[in-house]
N, C-alpha and C positions, 0 to 999 in steps of 0.2 A: 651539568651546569649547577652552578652554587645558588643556591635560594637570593640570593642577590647576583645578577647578572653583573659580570666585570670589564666595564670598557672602558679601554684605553685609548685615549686621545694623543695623538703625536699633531702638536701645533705649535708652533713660536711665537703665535701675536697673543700675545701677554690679556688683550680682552677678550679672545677669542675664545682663548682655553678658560679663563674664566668663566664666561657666559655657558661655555659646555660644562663644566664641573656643577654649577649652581644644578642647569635644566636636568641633569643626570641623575647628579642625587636628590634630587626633590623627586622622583620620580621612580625611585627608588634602585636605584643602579649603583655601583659600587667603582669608582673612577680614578683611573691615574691619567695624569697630565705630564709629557715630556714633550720637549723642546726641541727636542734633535735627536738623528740616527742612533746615535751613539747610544741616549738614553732609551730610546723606545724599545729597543733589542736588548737592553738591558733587563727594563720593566719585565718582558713579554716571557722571557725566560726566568726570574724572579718569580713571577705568579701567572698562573693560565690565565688568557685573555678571552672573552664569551665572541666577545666583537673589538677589532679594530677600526678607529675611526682616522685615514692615513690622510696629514696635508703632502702634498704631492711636494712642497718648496720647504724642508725643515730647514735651520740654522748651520747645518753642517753639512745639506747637499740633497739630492733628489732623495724624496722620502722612499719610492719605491723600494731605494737601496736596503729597508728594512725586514722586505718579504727575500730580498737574494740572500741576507744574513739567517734568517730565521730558517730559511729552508732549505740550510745548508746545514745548521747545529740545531733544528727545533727548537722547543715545540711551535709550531704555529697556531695563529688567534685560530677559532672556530671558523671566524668568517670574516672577510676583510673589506673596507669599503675605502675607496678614494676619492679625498676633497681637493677638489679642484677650481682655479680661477676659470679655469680654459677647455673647453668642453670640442675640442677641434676632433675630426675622427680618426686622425693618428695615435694623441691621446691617450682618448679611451680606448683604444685598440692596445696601446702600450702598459695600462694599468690592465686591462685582463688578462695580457700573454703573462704580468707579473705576479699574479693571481688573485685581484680585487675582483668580488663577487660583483661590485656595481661600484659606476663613478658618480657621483655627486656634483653639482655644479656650486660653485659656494657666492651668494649667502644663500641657505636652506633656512626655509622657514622654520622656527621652532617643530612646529604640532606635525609639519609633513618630517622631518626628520624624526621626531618622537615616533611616528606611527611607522616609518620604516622600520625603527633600530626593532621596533619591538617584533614588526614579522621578521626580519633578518636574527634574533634571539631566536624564535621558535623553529626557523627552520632550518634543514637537514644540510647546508652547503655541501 
Protein backbone atom coordinates (compact mmCIF):
# COMPACT_ATOMS: atom_id res chain seq x y z
CA UNK A 1 0.00 0.00 0.00
CA UNK A 2 1.16 3.57 -0.89
CA UNK A 3 1.75 5.94 2.05
CA UNK A 4 -1.26 7.53 0.89
CA UNK A 5 -4.06 5.02 0.78
CA UNK A 6 -6.01 5.13 -2.79
CA UNK A 7 -9.79 5.07 -3.05
CA UNK A 8 -11.84 4.98 -5.54
CA UNK A 9 -15.26 6.23 -5.42
CA UNK A 10 -17.73 4.93 -8.34
CA UNK A 11 -20.89 7.30 -7.72
CA UNK A 12 -22.95 9.45 -10.11
CA UNK A 13 -24.77 11.87 -7.72
CA UNK A 14 -22.66 14.80 -8.35
CA UNK A 15 -22.90 15.84 -4.22
CA UNK A 16 -22.24 12.61 -3.20
CA UNK A 17 -18.91 12.02 -4.74
CA UNK A 18 -18.12 15.39 -3.67
CA UNK A 19 -18.78 15.13 -0.08
CA UNK A 20 -16.59 11.66 -0.39
CA UNK A 21 -13.61 13.48 -2.23
CA UNK A 22 -13.66 16.50 0.41
CA UNK A 23 -13.89 13.72 3.82
CA UNK A 24 -11.20 11.44 1.93
CA UNK A 25 -8.67 13.89 1.35
CA UNK A 26 -8.83 15.71 4.38
CA UNK A 27 -8.23 12.70 5.90
CA UNK A 28 -5.62 11.89 4.12
CA UNK A 29 -6.46 9.49 1.36
CA UNK A 30 -5.66 9.81 -2.09
CA UNK A 31 -9.17 9.64 -4.23
CA UNK A 32 -10.57 9.23 -7.61
CA UNK A 33 -14.30 9.82 -8.34
CA UNK A 34 -16.08 8.09 -11.42
CA UNK A 35 -19.46 8.10 -12.57
CA UNK A 36 -20.09 5.03 -14.23
CA UNK A 37 -18.89 1.40 -15.21
CA UNK A 38 -17.05 2.43 -17.82
CA UNK A 39 -14.88 4.90 -15.95
CA UNK A 40 -14.41 3.07 -12.79
CA UNK A 41 -12.67 -0.07 -14.58
CA UNK A 42 -11.00 2.46 -16.35
CA UNK A 43 -9.60 4.20 -13.21
CA UNK A 44 -8.93 0.76 -11.37
CA UNK A 45 -6.59 -0.55 -13.91
CA UNK A 46 -4.90 3.03 -14.60
CA UNK A 47 -3.69 3.02 -10.83
CA UNK A 48 -4.05 0.24 -8.03
CA UNK A 49 -7.01 0.93 -5.94
CA UNK A 50 -6.30 0.39 -1.77
CA UNK A 51 -10.28 0.18 -1.38
CA UNK A 52 -13.08 0.41 -3.49
CA UNK A 53 -16.12 2.32 -2.53
CA UNK A 54 -18.96 0.65 -5.19
CA UNK A 55 -22.61 2.52 -5.69
CA UNK A 56 -24.51 -0.37 -6.68
CA UNK A 57 -26.93 2.12 -9.46
CA UNK A 58 -23.81 3.82 -11.58
CA UNK A 59 -25.03 5.94 -14.72
CA UNK A 60 -24.41 3.23 -17.20
CA UNK A 61 -25.73 0.17 -15.16
CA UNK A 62 -25.42 -2.04 -12.22
CA UNK A 63 -22.22 -1.09 -10.50
CA UNK A 64 -21.26 -4.63 -9.57
CA UNK A 65 -20.80 -4.88 -13.30
CA UNK A 66 -17.28 -3.37 -12.24
CA UNK A 67 -15.94 -6.43 -10.13
CA UNK A 68 -17.15 -8.91 -13.47
CA UNK A 69 -14.78 -6.57 -15.71
CA UNK A 70 -11.91 -6.30 -13.18
CA UNK A 71 -11.81 -9.87 -12.63
CA UNK A 72 -11.81 -10.84 -15.78
CA UNK A 73 -8.58 -8.51 -17.02
CA UNK A 74 -7.39 -7.37 -13.38
CA UNK A 75 -5.98 -6.00 -11.35
CA UNK A 76 -8.52 -5.91 -8.56
CA UNK A 77 -9.02 -3.06 -5.58
CA UNK A 78 -7.49 -4.80 -2.41
CA UNK A 79 -10.73 -4.70 -1.00
CA UNK A 80 -14.20 -3.73 -2.21
CA UNK A 81 -17.14 -2.34 -0.39
CA UNK A 82 -20.96 -1.83 -1.75
CA UNK A 83 -23.16 1.36 -1.31
CA UNK A 84 -26.35 0.67 -1.37
CA UNK A 85 -30.08 2.30 -1.01
CA UNK A 86 -31.51 -1.27 -0.37
CA UNK A 87 -30.13 -3.42 2.28
CA UNK A 88 -32.82 -6.54 1.36
CA UNK A 89 -31.01 -9.99 1.90
CA UNK A 90 -30.82 -11.03 -1.67
CA UNK A 91 -28.90 -7.93 -2.16
CA UNK A 92 -26.38 -8.38 -0.10
CA UNK A 93 -26.09 -11.86 -0.83
CA UNK A 94 -25.72 -10.67 -4.56
CA UNK A 95 -22.78 -8.03 -3.78
CA UNK A 96 -20.64 -10.88 -1.88
CA UNK A 97 -21.19 -13.75 -4.54
CA UNK A 98 -19.71 -10.47 -6.70
CA UNK A 99 -17.03 -10.12 -4.29
CA UNK A 100 -17.78 -6.99 -1.94
CA UNK A 101 -15.98 -7.66 1.32
CA UNK A 102 -19.14 -5.73 3.05
CA UNK A 103 -22.45 -3.91 1.87
CA UNK A 104 -23.09 -0.45 3.31
CA UNK A 105 -26.46 0.88 3.73
CA UNK A 106 -26.23 4.43 2.25
CA UNK A 107 -26.56 7.47 3.87
CA UNK A 108 -23.29 6.22 6.23
CA UNK A 109 -22.49 8.55 8.55
CA UNK A 110 -19.25 10.38 8.02
CA UNK A 111 -17.01 9.25 11.15
CA UNK A 112 -18.64 5.38 10.99
CA UNK A 113 -17.52 5.28 7.47
CA UNK A 114 -14.23 7.01 8.28
CA UNK A 115 -13.55 4.40 10.87
CA UNK A 116 -14.58 1.47 8.65
CA UNK A 117 -12.38 2.51 5.54
CA UNK A 118 -9.54 2.76 7.89
CA UNK A 119 -9.92 -0.89 9.41
CA UNK A 120 -10.85 -2.21 5.88
CA UNK A 121 -7.15 -0.30 4.81
CA UNK A 122 -5.34 -2.25 7.43
CA UNK A 123 -6.76 -5.45 6.88
CA UNK A 124 -5.79 -8.57 4.95
CA UNK A 125 -9.09 -9.15 2.69
Amino acid sequence: MTAQPHVLVAEDNELVSAAMRILFEETGHRVTITPSIVATVAAARADPVDLLLLDLGLADGDGLEVLRQLSAAGPMPRGSVALTGRDEPEIVARCKAAGCEEVLLKPVPAKELLRQVGEWLTADF
